[in-house]
C-alpha positions as CSV (number, residue, x, y, z in Angstrom):
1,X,18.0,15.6,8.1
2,X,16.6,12.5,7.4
3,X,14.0,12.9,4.8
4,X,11.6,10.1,4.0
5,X,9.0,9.5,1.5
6,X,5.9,7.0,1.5
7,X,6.6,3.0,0.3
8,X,6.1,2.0,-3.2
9,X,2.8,-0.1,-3.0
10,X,4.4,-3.7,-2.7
11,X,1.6,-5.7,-2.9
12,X,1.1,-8.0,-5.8
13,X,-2.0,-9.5,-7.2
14,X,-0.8,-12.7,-5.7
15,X,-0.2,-11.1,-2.1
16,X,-3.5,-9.5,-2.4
17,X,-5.0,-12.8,-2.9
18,X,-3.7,-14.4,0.1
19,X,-3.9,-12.0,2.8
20,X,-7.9,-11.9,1.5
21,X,-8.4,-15.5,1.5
22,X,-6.6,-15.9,5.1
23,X,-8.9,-13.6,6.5
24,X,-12.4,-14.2,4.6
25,X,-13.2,-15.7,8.3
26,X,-12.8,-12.5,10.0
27,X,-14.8,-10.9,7.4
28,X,-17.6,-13.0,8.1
29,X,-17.2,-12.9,11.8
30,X,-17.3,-8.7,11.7
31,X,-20.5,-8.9,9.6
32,X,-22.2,-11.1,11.7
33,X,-21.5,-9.3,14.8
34,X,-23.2,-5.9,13.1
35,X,-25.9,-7.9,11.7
36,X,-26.8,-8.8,15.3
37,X,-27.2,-5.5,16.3
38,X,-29.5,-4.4,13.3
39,X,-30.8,-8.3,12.6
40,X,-34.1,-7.3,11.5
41,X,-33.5,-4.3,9.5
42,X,-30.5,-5.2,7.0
43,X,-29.7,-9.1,5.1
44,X,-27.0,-10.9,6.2
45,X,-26.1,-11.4,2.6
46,X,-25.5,-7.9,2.0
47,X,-23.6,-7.5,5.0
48,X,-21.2,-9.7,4.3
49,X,-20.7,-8.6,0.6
50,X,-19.9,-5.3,1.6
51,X,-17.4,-7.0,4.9
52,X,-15.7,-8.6,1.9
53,X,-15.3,-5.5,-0.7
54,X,-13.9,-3.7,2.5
55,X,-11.9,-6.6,2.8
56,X,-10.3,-6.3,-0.4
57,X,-9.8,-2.4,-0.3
58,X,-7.6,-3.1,2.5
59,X,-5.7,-5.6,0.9
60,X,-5.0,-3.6,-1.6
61,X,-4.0,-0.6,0.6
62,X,-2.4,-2.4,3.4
63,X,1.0,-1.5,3.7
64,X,3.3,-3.6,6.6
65,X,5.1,-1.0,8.4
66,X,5.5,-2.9,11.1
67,X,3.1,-1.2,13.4
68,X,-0.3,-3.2,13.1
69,X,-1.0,-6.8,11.4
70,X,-2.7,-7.3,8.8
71,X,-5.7,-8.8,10.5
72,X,-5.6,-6.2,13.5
73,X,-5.9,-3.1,10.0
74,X,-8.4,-5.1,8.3
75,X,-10.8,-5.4,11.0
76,X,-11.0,-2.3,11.7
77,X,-11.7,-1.2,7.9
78,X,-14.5,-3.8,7.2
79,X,-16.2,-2.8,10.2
80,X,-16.0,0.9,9.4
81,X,-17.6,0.0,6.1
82,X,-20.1,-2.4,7.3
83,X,-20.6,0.7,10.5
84,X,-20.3,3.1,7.6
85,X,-23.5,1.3,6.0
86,X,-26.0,0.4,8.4
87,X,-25.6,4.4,9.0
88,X,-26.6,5.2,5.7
89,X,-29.6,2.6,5.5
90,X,-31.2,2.7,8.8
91,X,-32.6,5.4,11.0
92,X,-31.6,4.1,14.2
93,X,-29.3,6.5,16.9
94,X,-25.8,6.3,16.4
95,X,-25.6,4.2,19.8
96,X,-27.8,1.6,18.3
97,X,-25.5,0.7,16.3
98,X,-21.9,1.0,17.2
């Protein structure tokens, strides 16, 4: 029996760094596309801020296993947290927004 444990977390500040500044664009991108949904209700501004925190936390936690890219994980975290948000804040039906 093979027994396995979970990776030592590999990523440096420096590695951090750059996976966030390559994908600052899709950040953007992901907030935009929510704010269109909700444009009225929530600033752009905000949206993005909270795209690029998310952004961030998944540098941080992003681990390559060699399953998903980095980009392909990321997306789907920032726009959790931006999905994650404009529940909170607005009292629109779930189907509004996703």
């Amino acid at each position: 029996m093979v027994l396995r444990s979970y990776p030592a977390a590999v990523n440096t500040a420096e590695s951090i760094n750059t996976l966030v500044r390559a994908h600052i664009p899709l950040a953007r991108k992901i907030a935009w596309q929510i704010h269109g949904r909700v444009r009225d209700l929530l600033d752009i501004d905000d949206m993005i801020q909270i795209g690029m925190t998310a952004l961030i936390e998944a540098a941080q936690r992003y681990q390559d296993t060699g399953e998903a890219t980095f980009g392909s994980y990321a997306s789907i975290r920032v726009r959790g947290a931006l999905v994650d948000h404009v529940r909170n804040n607005l009292t629109l039906t779930r189907t509004a927004v996703t």
